[in-house]
N, C-alpha and C positions, 0 to 999 in steps of 0.2 A: 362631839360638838365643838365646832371654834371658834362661833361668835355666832349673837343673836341679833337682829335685825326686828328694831318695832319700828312699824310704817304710820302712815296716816295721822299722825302729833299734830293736834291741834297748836294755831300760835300764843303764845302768851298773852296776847287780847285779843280775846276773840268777841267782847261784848256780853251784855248781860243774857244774853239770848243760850246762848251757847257754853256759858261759864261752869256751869252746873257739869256738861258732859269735861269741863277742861280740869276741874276737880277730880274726879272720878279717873280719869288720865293720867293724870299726874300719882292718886292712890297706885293705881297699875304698875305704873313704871317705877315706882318705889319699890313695889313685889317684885317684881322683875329683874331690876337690878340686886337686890338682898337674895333671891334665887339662884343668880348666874352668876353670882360672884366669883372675881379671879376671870371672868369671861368676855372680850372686848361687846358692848355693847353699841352696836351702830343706830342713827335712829334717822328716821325720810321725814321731813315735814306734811303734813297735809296740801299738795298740788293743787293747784285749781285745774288742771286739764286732768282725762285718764291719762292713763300710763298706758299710750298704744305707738307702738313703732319705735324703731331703732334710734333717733333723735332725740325723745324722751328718754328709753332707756339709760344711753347714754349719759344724761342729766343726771337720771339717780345713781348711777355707776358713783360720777364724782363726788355726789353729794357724800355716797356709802364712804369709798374708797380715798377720795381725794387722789393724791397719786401713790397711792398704796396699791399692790399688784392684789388682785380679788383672786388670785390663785394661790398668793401666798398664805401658809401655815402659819393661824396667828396664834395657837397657842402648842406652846412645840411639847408640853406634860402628854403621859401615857393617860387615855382615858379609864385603862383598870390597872391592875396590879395581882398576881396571884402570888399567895404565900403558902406554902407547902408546911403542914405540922411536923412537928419531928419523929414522929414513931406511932402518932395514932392513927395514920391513913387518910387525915383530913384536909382540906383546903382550903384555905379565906380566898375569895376573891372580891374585893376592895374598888370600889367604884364611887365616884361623887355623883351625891345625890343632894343636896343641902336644904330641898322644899320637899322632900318626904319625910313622914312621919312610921316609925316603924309599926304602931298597931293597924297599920293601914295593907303593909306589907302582904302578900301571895307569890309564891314563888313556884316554881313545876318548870320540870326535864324534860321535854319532848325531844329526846332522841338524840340530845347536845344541843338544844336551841332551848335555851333556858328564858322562861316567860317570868318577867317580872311585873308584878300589878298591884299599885295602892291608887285606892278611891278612883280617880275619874282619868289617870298616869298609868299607863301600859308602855315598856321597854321590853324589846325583843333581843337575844345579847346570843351569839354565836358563842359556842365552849371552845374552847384550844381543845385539838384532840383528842389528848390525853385525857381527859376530863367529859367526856360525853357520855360516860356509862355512870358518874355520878348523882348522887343525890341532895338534893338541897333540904338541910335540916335544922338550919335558924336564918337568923340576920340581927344585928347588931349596927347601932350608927354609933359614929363617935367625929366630932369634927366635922361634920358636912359630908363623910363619907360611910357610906353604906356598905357591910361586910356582910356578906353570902357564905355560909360556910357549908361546903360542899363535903359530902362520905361516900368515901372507896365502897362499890356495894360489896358485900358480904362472898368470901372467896373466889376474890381475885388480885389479892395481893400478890 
């Protein structure tokens, strides 16, 4: 992930009418931000027209971007990291997660497509290679990042 995008933000007065939803907004984007932390957070105001055709789009482009290139890599970190044990055939592999909770955690090997799943958050995560006959047999957070610790199966060292 390189940046998240919340659309539709109500304006800071929006009247009594509609204040109640601009609270509740405001609680969100606080989640949001405390979730994606480290991650640029871009945000669209609430339009008054839809968002149809290349002359709108354009609008939100600058709004997003400003003149910032939307193709540019805005956050240049690795999103995992795998760490090799020294002699017990194991492997961490290390990923930010910082809104999961580990008793929520489900992990399972489909074949090197390792499915990760806590509560209502499912991530699908491609193995390196070498690691596709692995097994996943805990996980561990520390710091906002989630460690998967993977085992060599049984003779094939």
């Amino acid at each position: 992930m390189d940046a998240v995008i919340v659309n539709r933000l109500l304006p800071e007065e929006v009247g009594s009418y509609l204040e109640r939803w601009r609270e509740v907004q405001e609680e969100n984007l606080r989640t949001i931000e405390e979730s994606f932390k480290g991650l640029p957070i871009m945000k669209v105001p609430m339009l008054r027209d839809e968002l149809i055709g290349q002359v709108r789009l354009k609008e939100v482009a600058s709004i997003l971007y400003g003149k910032r290139d939307p193709a540019e890599i805005f956050v240049k970190e690795r999103p995992f990291q795998v760490v090799r044990g020294a002699e017990d055939g194991r492997v961490t592999l290390r990923l930010k997660a910082p809104f999961l909770q580990k008793e929520d955690i489900q992990l399972l090997n489909r074949g090197g497509i390792l499915v990760i799943e806590a509560s209502n958050w499912r991530r699908i995560f491609t193995l390196p290679e070498t690691l596709i006959d692995y097994e996943p047999i805990g996980a561990a957070f520390d710091e906002g990042c989630l460690s998967i610790f993977l085992e060599e199966p049984q003779g094939q060292s």
